[in-house]
N, C-alpha and C positions, 0 to 999 in steps of 0.2 A: 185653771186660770189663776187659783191663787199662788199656787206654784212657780208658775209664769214669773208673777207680778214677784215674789220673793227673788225669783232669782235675779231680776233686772235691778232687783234694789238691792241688794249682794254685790251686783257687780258692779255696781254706784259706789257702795261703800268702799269695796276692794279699790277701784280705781282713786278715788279721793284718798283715801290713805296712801297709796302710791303719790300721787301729783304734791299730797302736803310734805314728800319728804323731800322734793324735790333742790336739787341744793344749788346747782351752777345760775350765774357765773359767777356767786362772789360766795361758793361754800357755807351760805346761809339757808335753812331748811325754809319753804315757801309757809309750810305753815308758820311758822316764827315770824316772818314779813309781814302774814297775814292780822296778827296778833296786834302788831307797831303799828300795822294801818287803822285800825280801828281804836289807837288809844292804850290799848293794857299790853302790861307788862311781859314779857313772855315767863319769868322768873320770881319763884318768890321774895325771893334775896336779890337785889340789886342781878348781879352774873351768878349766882349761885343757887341754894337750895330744888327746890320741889322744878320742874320743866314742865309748865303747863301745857304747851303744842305737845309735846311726847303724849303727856296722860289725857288727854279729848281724842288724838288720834288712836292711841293703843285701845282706847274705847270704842272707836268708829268700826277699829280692823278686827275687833271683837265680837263687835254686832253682824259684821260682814260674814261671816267667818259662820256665827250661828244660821243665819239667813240661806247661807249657800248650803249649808247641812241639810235643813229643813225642808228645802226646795228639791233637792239630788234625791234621788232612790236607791242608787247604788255607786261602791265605793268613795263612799263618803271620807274613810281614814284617808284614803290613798289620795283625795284632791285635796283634805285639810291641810297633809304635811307638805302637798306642792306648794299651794299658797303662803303656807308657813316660809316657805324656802324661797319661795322667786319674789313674792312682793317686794321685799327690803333687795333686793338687786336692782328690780327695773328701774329706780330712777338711775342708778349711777349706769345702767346697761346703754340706757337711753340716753344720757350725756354724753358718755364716752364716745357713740356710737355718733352722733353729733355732731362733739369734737374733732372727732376724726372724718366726717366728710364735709362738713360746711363751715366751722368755725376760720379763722385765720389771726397770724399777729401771737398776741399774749392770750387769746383767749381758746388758744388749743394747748393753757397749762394748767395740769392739776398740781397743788400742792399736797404733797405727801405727810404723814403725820411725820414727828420727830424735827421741826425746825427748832434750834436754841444757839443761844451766843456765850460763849464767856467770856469776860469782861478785869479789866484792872485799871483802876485811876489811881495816879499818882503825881508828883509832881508837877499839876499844870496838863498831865497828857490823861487819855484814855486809849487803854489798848486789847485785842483781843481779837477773835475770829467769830465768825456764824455760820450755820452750818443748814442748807437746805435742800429737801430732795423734791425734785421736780418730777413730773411725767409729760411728755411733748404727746399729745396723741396726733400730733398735724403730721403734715408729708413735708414742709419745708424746715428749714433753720429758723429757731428763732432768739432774735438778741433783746436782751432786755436790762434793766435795772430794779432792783430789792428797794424797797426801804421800809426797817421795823416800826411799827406802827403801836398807840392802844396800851403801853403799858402803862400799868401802876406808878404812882409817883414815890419811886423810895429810890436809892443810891443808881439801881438800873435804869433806871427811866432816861438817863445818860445819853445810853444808847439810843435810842429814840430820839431825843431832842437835837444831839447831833445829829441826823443823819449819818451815822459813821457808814455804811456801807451804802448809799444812793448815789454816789459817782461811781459807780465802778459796774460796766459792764461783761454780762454775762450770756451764754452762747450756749444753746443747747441742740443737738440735731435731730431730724426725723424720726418720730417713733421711737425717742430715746428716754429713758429714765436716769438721772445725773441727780450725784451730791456733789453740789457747790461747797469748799471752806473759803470763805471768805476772811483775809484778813484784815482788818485795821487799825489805823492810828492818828488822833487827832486832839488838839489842844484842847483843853475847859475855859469855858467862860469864863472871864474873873471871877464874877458873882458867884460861881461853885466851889462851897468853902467845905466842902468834905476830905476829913483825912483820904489817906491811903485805903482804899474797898477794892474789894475782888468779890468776882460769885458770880453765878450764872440766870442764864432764866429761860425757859423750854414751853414749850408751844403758845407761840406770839400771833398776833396777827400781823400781816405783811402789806403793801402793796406794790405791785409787780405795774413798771410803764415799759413802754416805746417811745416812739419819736409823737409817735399821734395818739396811745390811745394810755387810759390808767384804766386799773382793776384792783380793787378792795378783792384781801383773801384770807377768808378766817380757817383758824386751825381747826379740826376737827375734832 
């Protein structure tokens, strides 16, 4: 019985470690949500330092992990390194899988890592391209529009305020994986009294609309 009772609380463990890593639809981890909803920080540093949802989960999948050992009789190595291995797939297995049979619209797109823009202000204009790779897991076509979101406030943040790339429609097909360059070009404010700047900036948060629907998408 005690045994039993270890392994159903293993497989509690195991499973909530799986559910807290769970990221769609807007690429934010459910533990982390879970963190904001109740007040604290997920971070020790503002967006930086120590990742607290990481370190109580990596603890949870730790205790799971002993639990399931202690419970098993045999071939214990050979189910540790499965779990080692498939935990960190199933949620995105179970998204994908998702995506692909019932989602529709914008929300059958994953955002690839590696989105970034370079950028040059100058006389009165901004100009430059961005660059994003999509994944379509849906069965139809889908059209949509970008716009960079979330950055820092220093000469880049340009891009952002502008909107430079949120008018410009973009089109991806069935089950397809595409990188957008997106170019652009657009006046400054008067109020932006910055010389002449260039330089880039690489993995941004986005969000991705339709005619009906928006979606917050953070980089990974």
């Amino acid at each position: 019985m005690k045994k039993r009772t270890q392994l159903l609380i293993a497989i509690f463990l195991l499973t909530l470690t799986a559910g807290m890593a769970w990221t769609y639809p807007n690429n934010v981890p459910l533990g982390e949500l879970a963190f904001r909803a109740v007040g604290l920080s997920p971070w020790s540093k503002d967006t930086s330092g120590l990742y607290f949802p990481g370190i109580l989960f990596t603890l949870i999948f730790i205790a799971g992990l002993v639990l399931m050992n202690k419970a098993l009789r045999q071939r214990r190595l050979l189910i540790t390194i499965g779990l080692l291995l498939l935990i960190p797939m199933i949620p995105q297995t179970v998204a994908s899988g998702y995506q692909s049979v019932f989602a529709e619209g914008i929300y059958t797109l994953e955002l690839r890592n590696g989105n970034s823009c370079t950028y040059y202000a100058d006389q009165g204009e901004v100009s430059g391209s961005c660059s994003f790779t999509f994944k379509n897991y849906g069965n139809k076509q889908v059209n949509f529009k970008v716009s960079v979101k979330d950055l820092p406030s220093t000469p880049s943040s340009v891009v952002a305020d502008l909107d430079v790339i949120g008018n410009q429609l973009l089109t991806i097909g069935p089950r397809e994986q595409k990188t957008f360059s997106v170019p652009f070009q657009r006046k400054l404010p008067d109020n932006y009294n910055a010389a002449s700047v260039s330089g880039s900036i690489n993995n941004f948060n986005i969000t991705v609309k339709d005619r009906e629907q928006v979606r917050d998408l953070r980089h990974r």
